[in-house]
N, C-alpha and C positions, 0 to 999 in steps of 0.2 A: 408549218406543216404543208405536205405538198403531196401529190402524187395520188395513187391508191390510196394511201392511210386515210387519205382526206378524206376522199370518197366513202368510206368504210365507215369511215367515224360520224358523219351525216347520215351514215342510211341508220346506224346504231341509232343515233339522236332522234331521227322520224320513227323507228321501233319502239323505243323511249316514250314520245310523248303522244303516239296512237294507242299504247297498251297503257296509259295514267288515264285515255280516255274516256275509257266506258266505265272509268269510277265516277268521273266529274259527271257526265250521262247520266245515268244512275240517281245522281243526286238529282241532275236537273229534271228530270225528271218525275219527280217528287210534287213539282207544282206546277211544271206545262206539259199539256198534249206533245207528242211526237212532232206533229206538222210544226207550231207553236217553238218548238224548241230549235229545232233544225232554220225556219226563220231568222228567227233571234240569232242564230249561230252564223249566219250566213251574213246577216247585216251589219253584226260586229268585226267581221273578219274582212268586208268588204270597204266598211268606215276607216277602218283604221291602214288601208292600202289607199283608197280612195282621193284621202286628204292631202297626204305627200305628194300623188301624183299630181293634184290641181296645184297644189299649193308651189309645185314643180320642183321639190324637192328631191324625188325621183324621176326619171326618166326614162318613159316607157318607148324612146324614139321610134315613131307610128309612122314613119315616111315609109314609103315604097314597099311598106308590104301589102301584103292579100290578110286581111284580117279575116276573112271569111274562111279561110280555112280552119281557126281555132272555134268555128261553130260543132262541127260534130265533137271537141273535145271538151267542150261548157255543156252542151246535149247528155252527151254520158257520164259525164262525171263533172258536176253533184249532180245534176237534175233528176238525169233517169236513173243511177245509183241511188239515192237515198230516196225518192219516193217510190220506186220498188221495193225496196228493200224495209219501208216501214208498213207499206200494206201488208208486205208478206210474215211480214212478226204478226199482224194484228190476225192470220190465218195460222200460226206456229206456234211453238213455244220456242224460249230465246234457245234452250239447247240443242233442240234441232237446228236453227239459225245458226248457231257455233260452227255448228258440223260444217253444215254446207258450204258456209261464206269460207272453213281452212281448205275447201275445194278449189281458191279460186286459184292457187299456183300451176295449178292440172291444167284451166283451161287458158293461162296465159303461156306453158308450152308451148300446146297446141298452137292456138294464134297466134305466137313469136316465130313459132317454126316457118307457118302458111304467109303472115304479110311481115315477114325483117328477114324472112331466110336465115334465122337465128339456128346454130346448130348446137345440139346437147350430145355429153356423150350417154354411154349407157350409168355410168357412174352419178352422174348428176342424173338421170331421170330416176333412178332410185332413192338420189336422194332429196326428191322432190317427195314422192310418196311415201320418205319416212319421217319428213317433216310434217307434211299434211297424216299419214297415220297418228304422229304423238298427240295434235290436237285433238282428232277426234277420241282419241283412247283417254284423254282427259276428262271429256266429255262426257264418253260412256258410261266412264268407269264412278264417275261423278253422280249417276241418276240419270243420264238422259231420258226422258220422254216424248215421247209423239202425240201421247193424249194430249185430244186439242188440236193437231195437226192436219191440215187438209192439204188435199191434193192440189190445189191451186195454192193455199201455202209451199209448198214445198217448188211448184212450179217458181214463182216467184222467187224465191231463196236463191234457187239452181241461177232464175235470168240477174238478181243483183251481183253475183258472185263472177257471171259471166262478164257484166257491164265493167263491175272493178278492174276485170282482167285486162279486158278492151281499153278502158282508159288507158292503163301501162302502154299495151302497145303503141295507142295513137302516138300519146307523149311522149316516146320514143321515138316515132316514126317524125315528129313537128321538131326535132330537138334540132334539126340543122337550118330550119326559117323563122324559129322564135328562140328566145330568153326565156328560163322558168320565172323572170318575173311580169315577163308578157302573159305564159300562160296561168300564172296564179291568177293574174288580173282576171280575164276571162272568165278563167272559173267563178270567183267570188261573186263577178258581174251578174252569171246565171244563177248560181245560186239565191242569193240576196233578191233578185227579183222573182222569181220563178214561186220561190217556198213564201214571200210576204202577200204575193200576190193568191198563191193559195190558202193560208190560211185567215188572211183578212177576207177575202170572198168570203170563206165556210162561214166565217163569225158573224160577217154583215146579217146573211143569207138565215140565218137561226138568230141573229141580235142577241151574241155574248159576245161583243166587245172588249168588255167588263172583264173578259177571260183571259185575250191576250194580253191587256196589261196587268193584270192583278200580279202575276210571278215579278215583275219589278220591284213589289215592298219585299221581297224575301232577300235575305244580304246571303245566303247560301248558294238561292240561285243566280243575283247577280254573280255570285265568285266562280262558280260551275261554267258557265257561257261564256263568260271570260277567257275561260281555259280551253274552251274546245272552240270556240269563236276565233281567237290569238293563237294557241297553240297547235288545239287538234285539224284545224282546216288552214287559216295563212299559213303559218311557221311549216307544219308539215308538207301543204301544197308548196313550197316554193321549194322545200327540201326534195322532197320527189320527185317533181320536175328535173330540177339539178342533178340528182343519181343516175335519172335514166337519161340524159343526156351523154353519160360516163358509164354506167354498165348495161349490162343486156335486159329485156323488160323481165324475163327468168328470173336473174339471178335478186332483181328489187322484189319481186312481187315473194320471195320468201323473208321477206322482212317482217311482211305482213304478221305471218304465222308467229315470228319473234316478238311482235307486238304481242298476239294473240297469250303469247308465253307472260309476258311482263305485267297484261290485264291480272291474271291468274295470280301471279304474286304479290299485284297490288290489295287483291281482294285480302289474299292473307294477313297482308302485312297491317294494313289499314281497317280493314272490315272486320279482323279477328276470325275469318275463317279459318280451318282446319287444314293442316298442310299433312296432306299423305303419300303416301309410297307411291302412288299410280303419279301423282304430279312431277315426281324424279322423275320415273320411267318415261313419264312421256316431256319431260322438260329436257333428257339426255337426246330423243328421240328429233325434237323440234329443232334441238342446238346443231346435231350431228349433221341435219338435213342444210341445214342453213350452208353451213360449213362445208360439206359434196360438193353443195352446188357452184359455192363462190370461188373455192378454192382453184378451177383450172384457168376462172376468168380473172383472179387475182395475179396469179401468171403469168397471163397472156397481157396484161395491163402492164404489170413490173415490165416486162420486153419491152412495149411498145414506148413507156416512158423511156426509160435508157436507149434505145435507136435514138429518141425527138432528141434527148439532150448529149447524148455522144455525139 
């Protein structure tokens, strides 16, 4: 397989295994802190790239570049991505967080427009906003509350969703002086230091120790960290990276929201939730949006293949 297809069918597969996420989350959840978890996610995702490269089985060829530029893309994403975005729950409830975070396709427009000179037509900006509509109409239509919700919650929501957005861009904008396996590396690098170093502090600092390790006897949340450790951060970071080096940071950054879609159905499937008319509605809504938007850059891609290989 080659071409588009390929492309399409990875960002599917990172939609895929971001939306199986927030069940494994969920779980893990059940026996570590937020900080705690996100740790543990970062060191397992960072070990298991880590050892290949020393062991030189991969080859991350480090000559002649400027490594410092993939500083502000470890900075925003994981860093200031997930530790904004877990204060801001701890100020929220998750479904106002739902809402906000299916905001982030809105502000990676914008900032694709302003630093890639990425152009939309009016057809895809619509169907930006009826993708980000379906999720929150899932949301709404679901019980959304705000009780509990502060204004500095909600500030923070808005700045993680921003950050997500910015990440696209950057690693969009790096996609021609690095490999997504360069920039996976990075990531995991900050992550895994950044979140171990913050929650061994907190633990030392109060002496529950005791805290961080105890979720290691639980064999659910070893399986849960596993997955979002391997799957939902390596696998998916190296996948992402990979897309937006091949499509616009636009048209990835509505994958997201098809994640957002797939959570939704895992909950049903898995959880034994209640599958209703409004999760159609707004599952038509999510799909139709994905589809607007990719559709002229699937296009314009199919050309540019055929020019390369005619």
């Amino acid at each position: 397989m080659k071409g588009p297809k390929k492309v399409y069918l990875l960002a599917l597969l990172y939609a895929l295994i971001i939306g199986f996420s927030f069940l494994f989350t969920k779980i893990a959840l059940n026996f570590a802190d937020p900080i705690d978890t996100v740790a543990y996610r970062f060191t397992i995702s960072f070990v298991a790239l880590g050892i290949p490269v020393l062991a030189g089985w991969i080859k991350l060829d480090m000559k002649g570049r400027n490594w410092l530029r993939l500083l502000p893309l470890g900075l925003v994403y994981p860093t200031a991505f997930f530790g904004v975005q877990a204060f801001g729950l701890t100020h929220a409830t998750s479904s106002i967080g739902g809402i906000i975070s299916a905001s982030s396709p809105v502000f990676t427009l914008i900032l694709a427009a302003l630093f890639l000179k990425e152009r939309t037509t009016w057809i895809q900006k619509l169907s930006v906003l009826c993708s980000v509509g379906g999720v929150i109409y899932i949301i709404v239509m679901g019980g959304a509350s705000a009780q509990g919700t502060s204004a500095l919650g909600i500030f923070l929501l808005l700045l993680s969703a921003f950050l997500l957005s910015l990440y696209g861009v950057v690693a969009r904008y790096l996609r021609d002086g690095f490999t997504a396996l360069q920039m996976s590396y990075v990531m995991m690098l900050f992550g895994c230091v950044s979140f171990n170093a913050l929650s061994i502090t907190n633990h030392v600092i109060s002496g529950t120790m005791y805290e961080f390790i105890e979720p290691l006897s639980h064999p659910q949340f070893i399986i849960s960290i596993a997955y979002i450790g391997l799957l939902s951060s390596l696998v998916s970071s190296l996948l992402s990276n990979y897309v937006l080096s091949k499509l616009e940071a636009t048209s990835m950054s509505m994958f997201v929201n098809l994640g957002n879609l797939i959570s939704i159905l895992a909950g049903v499937i898995f959880m034994n939730e209640q599958l209703r008319f409004y999760h159609i509605i707004g599952a038509a809504l999510i799909i139709a949006g994905v589809i607007g938007v990719n559709y002229r850059v699937r296009k314009v891609t199919e050309i540019e293949m055929e020019a390369k290989t005619g």
